[in-house]
C-alpha positions, 0 to 999 in steps of 0.5 A: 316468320321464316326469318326469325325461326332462322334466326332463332336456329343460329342463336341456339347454335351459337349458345350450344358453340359457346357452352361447348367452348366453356365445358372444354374450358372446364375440362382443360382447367381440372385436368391441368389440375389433375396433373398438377396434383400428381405431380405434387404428390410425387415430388412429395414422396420424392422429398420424403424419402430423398435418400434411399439405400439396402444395409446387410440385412437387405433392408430399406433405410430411408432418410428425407435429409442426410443424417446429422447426428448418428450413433456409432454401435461398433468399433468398425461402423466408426471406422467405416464412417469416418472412411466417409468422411463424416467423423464429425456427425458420430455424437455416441460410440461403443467402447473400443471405437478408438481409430482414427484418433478423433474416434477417442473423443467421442462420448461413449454409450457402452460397448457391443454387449450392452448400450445405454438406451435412455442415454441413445435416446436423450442424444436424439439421433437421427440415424443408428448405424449398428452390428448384428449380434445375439447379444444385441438383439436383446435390445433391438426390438427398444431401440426399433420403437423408437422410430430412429432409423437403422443400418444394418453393417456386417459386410462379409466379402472384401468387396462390400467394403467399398460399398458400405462407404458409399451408402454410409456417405449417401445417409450422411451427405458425404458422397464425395469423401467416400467416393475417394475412399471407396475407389482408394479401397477398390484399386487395393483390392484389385491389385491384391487380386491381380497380384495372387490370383492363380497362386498355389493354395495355402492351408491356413488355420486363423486363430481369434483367440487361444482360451479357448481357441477360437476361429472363424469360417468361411462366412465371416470377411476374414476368410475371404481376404484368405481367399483373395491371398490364394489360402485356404481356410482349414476350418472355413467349412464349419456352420458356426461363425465363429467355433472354438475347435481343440489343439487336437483339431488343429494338429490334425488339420496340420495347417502350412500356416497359422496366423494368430490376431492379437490386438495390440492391448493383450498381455499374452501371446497366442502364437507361443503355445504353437512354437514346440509343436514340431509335428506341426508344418506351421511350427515346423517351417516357421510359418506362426504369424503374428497379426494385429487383429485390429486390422482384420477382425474388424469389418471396416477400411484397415482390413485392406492392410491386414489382407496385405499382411495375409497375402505376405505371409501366404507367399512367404510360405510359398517361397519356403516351400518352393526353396524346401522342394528345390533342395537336396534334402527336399528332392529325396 
């Protein structure tokens, strides 16, 4: 009897052993499972939002696959893309997108006033890279329904620039095309820095247009390249981007250099108005400079090149006023 209660006491434990041993089984098996789970649901979100980058505005754009078909809404976001090394992917663009060359090729959809939307959204884009604008914004709230995603451009610091192509290179799978740009446009900009830093200030008056007589202050990049040149902009203080101020404004101030954007289609010139104006130092000391505006009002890669040409005609001021100061005339 004793025997077989003994016996019956190991088989029992012997059960108990193995259901153990099964529940443990069980137990690994769902949290391998678990695990599994997780793992997948991140790599999911991960393949989903595979590119990630933050435009001006200080939005998120997130793409699952890099963009094949964008549309260009402003002369310097082309520029910029094609910096990226991704021309080829821009199927629309706004009226005077036309640098590079391979820009003029590209099928217009209207111009930075006012876009085609049913045209936008029979090319099937899947990326929008846009200027913000008040006229623009009239459209903006269509365009955002359609669900294409957005970036956002308006870099107002010489240095955004660079940046701009790398995250435009990422949304296009460019990355090492506008790594070479970006680095191209950063050693520039560096030896711009080195060459003038701790130069004498240049008061300047930067004129956009002369009906009326426009400018820009001191949020706007252009600005900025002025800094970077050791100047210093006479209206860069005012709330407005870009305020028209009067011929009076602009005497008054009595800037030491006036540097005039025209693009190269204009017919009149806004420097000649200056040129009798004797009681102005600019006049006076021949300082009226003629810019290609292309070049600096324009937020994309050139602006490099009109920097440059600001920081050649800071220092041409310098010298003049140096050569001015050293003479016998000056010294009275």
């Amino acid at each position: 009897m004793s025997v077989n209660l003994s016996r019956n006491n190991e088989s029992n434990n012997e059960s108990k052993k193995e259901s153990k041993k099964e529940d443990n089984y069980v137990n690994l098996f769902f949290c391998r499972f678990f695990v599994l789970g997780i793992v997948t649901l991140l790599l999911s979100a991960s393949a989903q939002a595979a590119i990630s980058v933050t435009d001006d505005l200080g939005h998120t754009v997130s793409l699952a696959k890099p963009a094949q078909r964008v549309i260009s809404l402003s002369p310097h976001v082309t520029e910029l893309i094609f910096a990226a090394g991704a021309g080829d992917k821009i199927i629309g663009t706004v009226k005077y997108s036309d640098y590079p060359a391979a820009a003029k090729d590209i099928p217009r959809i209207g111009d930075n006033r006012q876009f085609d939307l049913e045209r936008i959204m029979a090319m099937k884009p899947d990326l929008l890279v846009i200027w913000m604008h008040g006229a623009f914004e009239r459209q903006l709230e269509v365009l955002k329904q359609s669900g294409v995603p957005f970036f956002f451009s308006d870099p107002q610091k010489l240095e955004q620039i660079p940046d701009t192509i790398l995250k435009l290179g990422s949304l296009l799978g460019t990355e090492k095309a506008a790594q070479l740009s970006a680095n191209d446009f950063r050693q520039q900009l560096q030896q711009l820095r080195a060459q003038y830093q701790g130069k004498a200030k240049v008061r300047t008056f930067y004129q956009v247009w002369h009906k009326p007589l426009y400018t820009l202050n001191d949020k706007h990049i252009v600005s900025d390249a002025i800094r970077v040149c050791g100047g210093e902009n006479i209206f860069g203080k005012l709330n407005v981007t870009a305020p028209v101020v009067s011929v009076e404004a602009v005497l008054q101030e009595n800037p030491e250099v006036l540097i005039s954007a025209e693009s190269r289609n204009q017919a009149s010139n806004g420097i000649d108005q200056w040129k009798s104006m004797t009681s102005l130092l600019a006049a006076k000391n021949n300082n009226l400079v003629l810019i290609d505006g292309d070049l600096v009002n324009r937020s994309g890669p050139r602006i490099i090149d009109g920097a440059k040409a600001i920081c050649e005609a800071l220092e041409q001021a310098r010298q003049k006023r140096e050569k001015s100061a050293a003479s016998p005339q000056g010294k009275k």
